[in-house]
C-alpha positions, 0 to 999 in steps of 0.5 A: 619146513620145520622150526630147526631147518628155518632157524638155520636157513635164517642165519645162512641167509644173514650170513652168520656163523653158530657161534655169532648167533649163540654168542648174541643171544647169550647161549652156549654154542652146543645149545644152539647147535641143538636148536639147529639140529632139531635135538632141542625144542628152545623155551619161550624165552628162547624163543622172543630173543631169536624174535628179536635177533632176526627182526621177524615175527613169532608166526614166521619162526615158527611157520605159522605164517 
């Protein structure tokens, strides 16, 4: 599974909208819309407050684990 499918498996699984997410961690929706859509590839920072958004690990978001 790649990185874009596991971030909005995450948010369906938490029952959350795009713009929540967007909205939590900061961000224009379309931004994150291209996360989800695997247009954009998020930088580290992006990276660790998604982290810490869905309380899970680095390795698990990026399907190292």
């Amino acid at each position: 599974m790649e990185f874009h499918e596991r971030l909005k498996e995450l948010r369906v699984s938490k029952n959350l909208t795009q713009q929540q997410v967007a909205q939590a961690l900061g961000m224009a929706v379309r931004q994150y819309q291209r996360y989800e859509h695997g247009e954009r590839k998020p930088t580290y920072d992006i990276i660790i407050r998604l982290c810490y958004f869905f309380e899970i690990s680095s390795d698990e978001l990026l399907g190292l684990k």
